[in-house]
C-alpha positions in Angstrom: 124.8 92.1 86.0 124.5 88.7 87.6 124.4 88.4 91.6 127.7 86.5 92.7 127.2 83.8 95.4 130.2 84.5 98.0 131.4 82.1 100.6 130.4 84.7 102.9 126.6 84.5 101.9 127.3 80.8 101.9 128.4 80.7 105.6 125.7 83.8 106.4 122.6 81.9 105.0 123.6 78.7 106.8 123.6 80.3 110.2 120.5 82.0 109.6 117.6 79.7 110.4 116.2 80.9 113.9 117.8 78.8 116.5 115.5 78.0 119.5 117.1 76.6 122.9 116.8 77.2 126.5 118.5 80.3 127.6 121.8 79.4 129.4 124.5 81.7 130.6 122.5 84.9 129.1 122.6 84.4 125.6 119.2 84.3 123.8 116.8 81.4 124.1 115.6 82.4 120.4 118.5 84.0 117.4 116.7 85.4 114.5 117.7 87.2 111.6 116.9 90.5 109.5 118.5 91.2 106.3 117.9 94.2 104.3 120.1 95.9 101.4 120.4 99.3 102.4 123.1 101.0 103.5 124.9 102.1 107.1 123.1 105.4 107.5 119.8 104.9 105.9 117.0 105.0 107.7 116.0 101.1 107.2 118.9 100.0 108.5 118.3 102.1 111.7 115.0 101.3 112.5 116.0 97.5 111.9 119.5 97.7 114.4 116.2 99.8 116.4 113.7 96.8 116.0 116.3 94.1 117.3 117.0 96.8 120.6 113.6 96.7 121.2 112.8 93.1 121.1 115.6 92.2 123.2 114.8 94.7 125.4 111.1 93.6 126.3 111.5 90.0 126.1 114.3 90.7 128.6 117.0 89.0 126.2 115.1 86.1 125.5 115.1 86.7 121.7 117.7 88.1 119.8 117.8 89.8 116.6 120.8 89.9 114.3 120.2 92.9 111.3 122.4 92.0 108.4 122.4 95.2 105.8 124.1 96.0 102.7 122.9 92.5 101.2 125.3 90.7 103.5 123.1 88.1 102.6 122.4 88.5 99.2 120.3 90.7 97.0 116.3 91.2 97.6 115.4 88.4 95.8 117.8 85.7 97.6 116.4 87.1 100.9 112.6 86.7 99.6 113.5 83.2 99.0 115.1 83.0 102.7 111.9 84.3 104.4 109.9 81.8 102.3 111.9 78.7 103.4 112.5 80.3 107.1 116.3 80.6 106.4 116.0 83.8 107.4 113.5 85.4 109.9 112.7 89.4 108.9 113.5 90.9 106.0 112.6 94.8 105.0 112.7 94.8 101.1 112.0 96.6 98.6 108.4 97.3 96.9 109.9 96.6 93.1 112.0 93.0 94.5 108.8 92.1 96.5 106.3 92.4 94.0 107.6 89.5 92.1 105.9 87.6 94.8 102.5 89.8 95.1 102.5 91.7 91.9 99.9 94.0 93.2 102.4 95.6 95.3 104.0 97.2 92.0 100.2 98.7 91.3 101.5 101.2 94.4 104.4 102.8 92.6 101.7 103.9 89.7 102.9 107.2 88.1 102.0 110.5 90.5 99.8 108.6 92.6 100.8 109.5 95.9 101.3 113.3 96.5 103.6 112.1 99.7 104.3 109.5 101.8 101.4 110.2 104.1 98.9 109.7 101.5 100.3 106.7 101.1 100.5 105.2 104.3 96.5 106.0 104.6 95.5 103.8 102.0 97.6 101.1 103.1 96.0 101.8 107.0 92.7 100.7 105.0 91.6 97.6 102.6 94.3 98.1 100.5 96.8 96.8 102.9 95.1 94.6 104.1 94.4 92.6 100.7 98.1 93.0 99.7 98.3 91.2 103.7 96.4 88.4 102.3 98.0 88.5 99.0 101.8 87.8 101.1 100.4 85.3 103.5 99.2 82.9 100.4 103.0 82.5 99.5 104.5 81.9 102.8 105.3 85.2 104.3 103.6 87.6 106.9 103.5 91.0 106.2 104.5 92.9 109.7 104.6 96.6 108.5 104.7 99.2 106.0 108.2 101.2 106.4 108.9 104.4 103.6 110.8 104.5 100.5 110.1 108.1 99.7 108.8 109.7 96.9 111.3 108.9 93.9 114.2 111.2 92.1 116.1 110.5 89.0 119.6 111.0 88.8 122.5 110.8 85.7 125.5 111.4 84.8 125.1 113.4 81.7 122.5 116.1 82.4 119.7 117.8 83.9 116.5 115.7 83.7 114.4 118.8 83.0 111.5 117.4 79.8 110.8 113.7 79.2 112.7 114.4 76.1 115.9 114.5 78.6 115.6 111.4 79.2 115.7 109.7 75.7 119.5 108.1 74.8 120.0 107.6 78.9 120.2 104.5 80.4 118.4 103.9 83.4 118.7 101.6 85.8 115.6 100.3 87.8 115.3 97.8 90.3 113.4 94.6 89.2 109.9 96.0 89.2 107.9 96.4 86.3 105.8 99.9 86.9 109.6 101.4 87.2 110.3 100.0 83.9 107.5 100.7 82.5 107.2 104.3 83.7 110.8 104.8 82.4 110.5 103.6 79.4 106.9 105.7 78.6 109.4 108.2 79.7 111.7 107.2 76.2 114.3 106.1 78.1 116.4 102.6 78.4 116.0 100.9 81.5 118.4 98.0 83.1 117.9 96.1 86.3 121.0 96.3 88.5 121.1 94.7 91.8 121.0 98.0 94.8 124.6 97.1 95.9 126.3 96.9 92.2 124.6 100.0 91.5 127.6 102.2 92.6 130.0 100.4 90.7 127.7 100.4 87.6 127.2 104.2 87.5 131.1 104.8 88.3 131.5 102.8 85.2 129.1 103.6 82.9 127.2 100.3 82.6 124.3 102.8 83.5 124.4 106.7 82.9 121.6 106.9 86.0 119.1 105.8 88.0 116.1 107.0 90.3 115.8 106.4 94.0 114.2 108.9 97.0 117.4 111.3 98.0 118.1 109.4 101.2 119.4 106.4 99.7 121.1 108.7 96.8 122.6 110.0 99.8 123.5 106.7 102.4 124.8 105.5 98.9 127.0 107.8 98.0 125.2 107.7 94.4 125.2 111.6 94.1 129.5 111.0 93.8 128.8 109.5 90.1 126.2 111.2 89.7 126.0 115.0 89.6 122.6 115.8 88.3 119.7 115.4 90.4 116.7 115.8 89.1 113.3 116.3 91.3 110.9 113.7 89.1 108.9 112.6 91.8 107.6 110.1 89.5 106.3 107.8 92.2 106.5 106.4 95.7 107.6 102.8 97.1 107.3 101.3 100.0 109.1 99.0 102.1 107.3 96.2 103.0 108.8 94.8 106.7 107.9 91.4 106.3 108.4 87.7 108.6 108.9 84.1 107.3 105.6 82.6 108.3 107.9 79.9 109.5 109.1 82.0 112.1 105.9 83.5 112.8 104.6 79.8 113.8 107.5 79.5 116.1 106.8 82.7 117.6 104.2 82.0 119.6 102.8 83.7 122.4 106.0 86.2 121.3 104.1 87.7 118.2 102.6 90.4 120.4 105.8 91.5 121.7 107.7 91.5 117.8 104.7 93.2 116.3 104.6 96.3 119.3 108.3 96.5 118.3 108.2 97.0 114.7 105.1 99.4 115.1 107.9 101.1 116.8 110.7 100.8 114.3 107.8 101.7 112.0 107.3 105.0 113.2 110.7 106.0 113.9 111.7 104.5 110.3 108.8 107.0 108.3 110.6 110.0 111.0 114.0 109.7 109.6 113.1 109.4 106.0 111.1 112.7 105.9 114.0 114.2 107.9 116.4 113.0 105.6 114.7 113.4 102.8 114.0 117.3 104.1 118.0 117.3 105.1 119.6 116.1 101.6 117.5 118.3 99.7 118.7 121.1 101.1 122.5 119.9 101.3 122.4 118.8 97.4 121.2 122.1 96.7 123.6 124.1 98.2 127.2 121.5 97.2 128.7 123.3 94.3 129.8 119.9 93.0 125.8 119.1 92.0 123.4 120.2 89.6 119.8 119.9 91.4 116.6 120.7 89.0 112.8 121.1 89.3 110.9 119.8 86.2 108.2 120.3 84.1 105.6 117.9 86.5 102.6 118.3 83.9 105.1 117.1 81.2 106.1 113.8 82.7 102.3 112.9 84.1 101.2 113.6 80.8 103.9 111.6 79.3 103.2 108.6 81.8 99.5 108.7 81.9 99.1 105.4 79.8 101.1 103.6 82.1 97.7 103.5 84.4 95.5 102.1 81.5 98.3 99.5 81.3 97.9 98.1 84.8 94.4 98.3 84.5 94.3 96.2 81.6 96.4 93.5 84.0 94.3 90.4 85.4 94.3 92.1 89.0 92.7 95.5 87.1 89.9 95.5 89.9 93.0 95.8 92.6 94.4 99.2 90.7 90.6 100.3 90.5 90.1 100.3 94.1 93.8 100.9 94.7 93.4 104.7 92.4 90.0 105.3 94.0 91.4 105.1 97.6 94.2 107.2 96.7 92.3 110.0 95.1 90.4 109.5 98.6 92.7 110.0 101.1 
């Protein structure tokens, strides 16, 4: 499905270049701008509307920060292209969208990698977060913090997700990142990228018959209402990187201090509500008579997904997945 440019995005991306001026009658001396796709609800968008609290709040209404959600202005990839050119000011995106950029971000969502999020977040406390640091700042962006998007489920229309076999003759949609795709098709399924806010629409009509996301944003969604079967893959984890238009970082100033002790904030609050919500839905999937929610057969689908490693290996940034496996199997 192509992304269709509204006049609303139109009007939304012109306004959003930070707007410095002198403070006068208590509005904001600087307006900046976050976008994000997810969803009222989801824990991204409440740290975010949590971030812009928080920097009013300690720069004493000095800088304002509008969050924009639900790709109010546009999908992942017109709001990487916003940060880059400073149109926009924050953006918290998606591992898959971002790693057009840095590809070595996809080498994080390699196939059972990450037992949990935790794991996770102590490899990218180390070297590997900061080269994928460096990796963002050579293309115009600043990488502020590393928020959570959860260990991933699958979910169709048709039926439990039990073997690999159950997955061959679905159609799955991914977001645009290539380890998803390539996991899910190892998997012997077809995979089709579908921008996160058509996705409902595609599944209600059968464009896809599923798709794979952590339960929260199954849940903030509403995915699980075309969706019925649920189906506890865990195939992988994402993050989501909270990143800043080097642009604005520039402009920032003696203010950087101030933005990045907030979004260490919004950071930790962010990771709290997705392993409560993750926790929550779980349990209210499993008890709504209108779902079908399955374990399955782990050892089957690492077995069946085990090549995918020696396929990123083979890639020209092989030494990064080297390092990136051996720190994982660390921590």
């Amino acid at each position: 499905m192509s992304f269709k440019v509204s006049r609303r995005f139109v009007l939304a991306g012109l306004c959003a270049p930070a707007v410095l001026a002198f403070s006068r009658g208590g509005q904001a001396a600087m307006n900046l701008t976050l976008g994000h796709n997810a969803a009222p609800g989801n824990p991204r968008q409440a740290a975010a509307e949590a971030f812009a609290a928080t920097v009013k709040e300690r720069s004493g209404g000095r800088i304002a920060v509008r969050v924009a959600g639900a790709e109010q202005l546009g999908n992942e990839q017109s709001l990487l292209t916003s940060l880059r050119t400073g149109a926009i000011d924050f953006s918290v995106n998606s591992q898959g969208s971002a790693s057009a950029l840095v590809p070595e971000l996809a080498a994080l969502g390699l196939p059972f990698l990450f037992a949990d999020s935790s794991a996770a977040f102590k490899v990218l406390a180390g070297p590997v977060g900061k080269d994928l640091g460096e990796r963002f700042a050579k293309v115009g962006i600043v990488s502020v913090a590393w928020w959570d998007n959860g260990i991933r489920q699958t979910s169709n229309s048709k039926r439990p997700i039990k073997e690999p076999a159950d997955l061959k003759g679905l159609k799955i949609r991914t977001p645009p990142d290539p380890m998803t795709i390539d996991i899910f098709q190892a998997l012997g399924a077809g995979t089709e990228q579908i921008s996160f806010g058509e996705l409902y629409i595609a599944l209600q009509q059968g464009v896809v018959d599923g798709q794979e996301n952590p339960l929260a944003n199954i849940a903030s969604s509403k995915l699980y209402e075309v969706n019925r079967f649920i189906s506890m893959t865990g195939h992988k984890w994402e993050c989501s990187p909270f990143l800043a238009s080097q642009i604005t970082w520039a402009r920032l100033g003696a203010d950087k201090e101030l933005v990045l002790t907030a979004a260490a904030e919004a950071t930790t609050l962010q990771r709290k509500l997705m392993a409560e919500q993750e926790a929550r839905f779980f349990k209210e999937f499993s008890e709504n008579p209108k779902l079908a929610i399955n374990e399955v057969d782990k050892p089957a689908f690492q077995a069946a997904t085990s090549k995918v490693v020696d396929t990123w290996r083979a890639k020209p940034f092989g030494d990064f997945v080297d390092r990136l496996v051996a720190a994982a199997r660390a921590s």
